[in-house]
N, C-alpha and C positions, 0 to 999 in steps of 0.2 A: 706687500707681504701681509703676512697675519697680525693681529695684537701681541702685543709686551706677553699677555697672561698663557699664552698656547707653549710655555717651557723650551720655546726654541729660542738660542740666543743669535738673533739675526745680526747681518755683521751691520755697523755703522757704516755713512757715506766713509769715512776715510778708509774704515778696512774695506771696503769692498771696491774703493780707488784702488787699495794697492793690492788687493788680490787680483781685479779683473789686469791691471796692470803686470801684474807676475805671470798669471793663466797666459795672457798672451804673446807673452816672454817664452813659454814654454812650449809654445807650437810653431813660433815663429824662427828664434833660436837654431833647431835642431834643421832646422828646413833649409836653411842660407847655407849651412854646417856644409849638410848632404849633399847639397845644392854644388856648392864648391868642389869638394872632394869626388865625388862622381863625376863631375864636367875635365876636371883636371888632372883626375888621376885614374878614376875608372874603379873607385871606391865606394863602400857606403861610409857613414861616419862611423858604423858601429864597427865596422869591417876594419878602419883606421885602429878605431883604439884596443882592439882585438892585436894587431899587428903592432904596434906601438907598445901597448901592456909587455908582449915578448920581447921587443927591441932592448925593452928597459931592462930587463930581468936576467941574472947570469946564466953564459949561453944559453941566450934567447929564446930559453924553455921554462913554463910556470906548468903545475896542475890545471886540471880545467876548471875544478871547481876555486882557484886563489884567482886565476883568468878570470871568469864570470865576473868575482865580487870585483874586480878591479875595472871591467869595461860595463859594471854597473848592470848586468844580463842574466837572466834566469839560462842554468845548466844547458837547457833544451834550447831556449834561443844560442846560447854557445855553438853548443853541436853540431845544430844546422849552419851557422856560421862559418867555423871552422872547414867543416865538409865544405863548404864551395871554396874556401883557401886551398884547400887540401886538391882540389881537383883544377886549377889555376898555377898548383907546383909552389905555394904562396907559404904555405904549413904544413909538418908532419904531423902525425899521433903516433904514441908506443907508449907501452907501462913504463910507468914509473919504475926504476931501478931499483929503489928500498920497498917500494910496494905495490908488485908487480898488476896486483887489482885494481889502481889510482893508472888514467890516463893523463898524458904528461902534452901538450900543445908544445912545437918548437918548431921556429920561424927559420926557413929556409934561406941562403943566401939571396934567390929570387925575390924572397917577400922582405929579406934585410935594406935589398935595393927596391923596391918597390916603397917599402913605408919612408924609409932614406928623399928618398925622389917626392913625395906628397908632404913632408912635414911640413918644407917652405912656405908651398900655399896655404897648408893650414895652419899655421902659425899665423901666415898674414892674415888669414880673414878670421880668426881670432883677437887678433891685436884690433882689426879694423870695427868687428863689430862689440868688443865689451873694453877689452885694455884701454884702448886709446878715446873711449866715449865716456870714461870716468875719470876723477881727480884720487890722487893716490892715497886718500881718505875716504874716497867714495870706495877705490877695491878694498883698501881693509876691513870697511863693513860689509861687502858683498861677501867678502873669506866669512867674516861672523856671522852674517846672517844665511848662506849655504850651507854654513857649516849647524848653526842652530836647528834649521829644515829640517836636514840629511839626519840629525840625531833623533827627532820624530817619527820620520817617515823608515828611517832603518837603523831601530838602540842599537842593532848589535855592532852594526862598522862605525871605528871610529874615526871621529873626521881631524 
């Protein structure tokens, strides 16, 4: 890199241990995730916590816009989303009842058995790849320090 004097604060050997360390946590991660869920269920990951977000939520309907912020997606990646549930018999759409303008996402019995039938495996290859490879001091700083990130990267949701 450059000199100390060019006003860029370049990261030291340790932060940039633990960034390239993180960076490739974040590609790798999401890939095993996908990886799993598509072999096993005929999922994507996003597609999971799209279907899961509703599982969770009473009768199995959110907005779309409280959906996004919850499976972490911009409105339009939603939509498109959604639309292939919707055409797989996975999820409906209809207005929202108090305000008919707001679309309303709700998980089908199909998609109730569908996300029902995938959680297992994805719970184990969750446990396999982060739960069970830390000491349970090691996850309470990952919660603090995901949760530190997440406050940066998006003030407005609280973690």
């Amino acid at each position: 890199m450059t000199g100390e004097d060019d006003g860029v604060r370049w990261l030291a050997p340790d932060e940039l241990a633990a960034w390239m360390s993180l960076a490739a946590l974040m590609f790798k991660l999401p890939g095993a995730l996908d990886y799993q869920l598509q072999r096993d269920s005929g999922l994507t990951h996003f597609e999971y916590l799209v279907m899961a977000g509703l599982s969770e939520s009473p009768d199995r309907s959110r907005r779309m816009s409280e959906l996004a912020g919850f499976a972490n997606g911009s409105l339009s990646r939603l939509s498109h989303v959604v639309k292939r549930l919707e055409k797989r018999g996975f999820v409906v759409r209809r207005p929202d009842v108090e305000d008919g303008r707001i679309t309303v996402a709700e998980l089908t019995d199909a998609g109730w058995e569908q996300v029902v039938a995938a959680a297992p495996g994805h719970v184990a290859a969750v446990r396999e790849y982060v739960i069970d490879a830390l000491t349970p001091g090691q996850l309470a700083q990952l919660k603090e320090i995901g949760d530190a990130i997440h406050r940066k990267v998006d003030p407005a949701r609280s973690c």
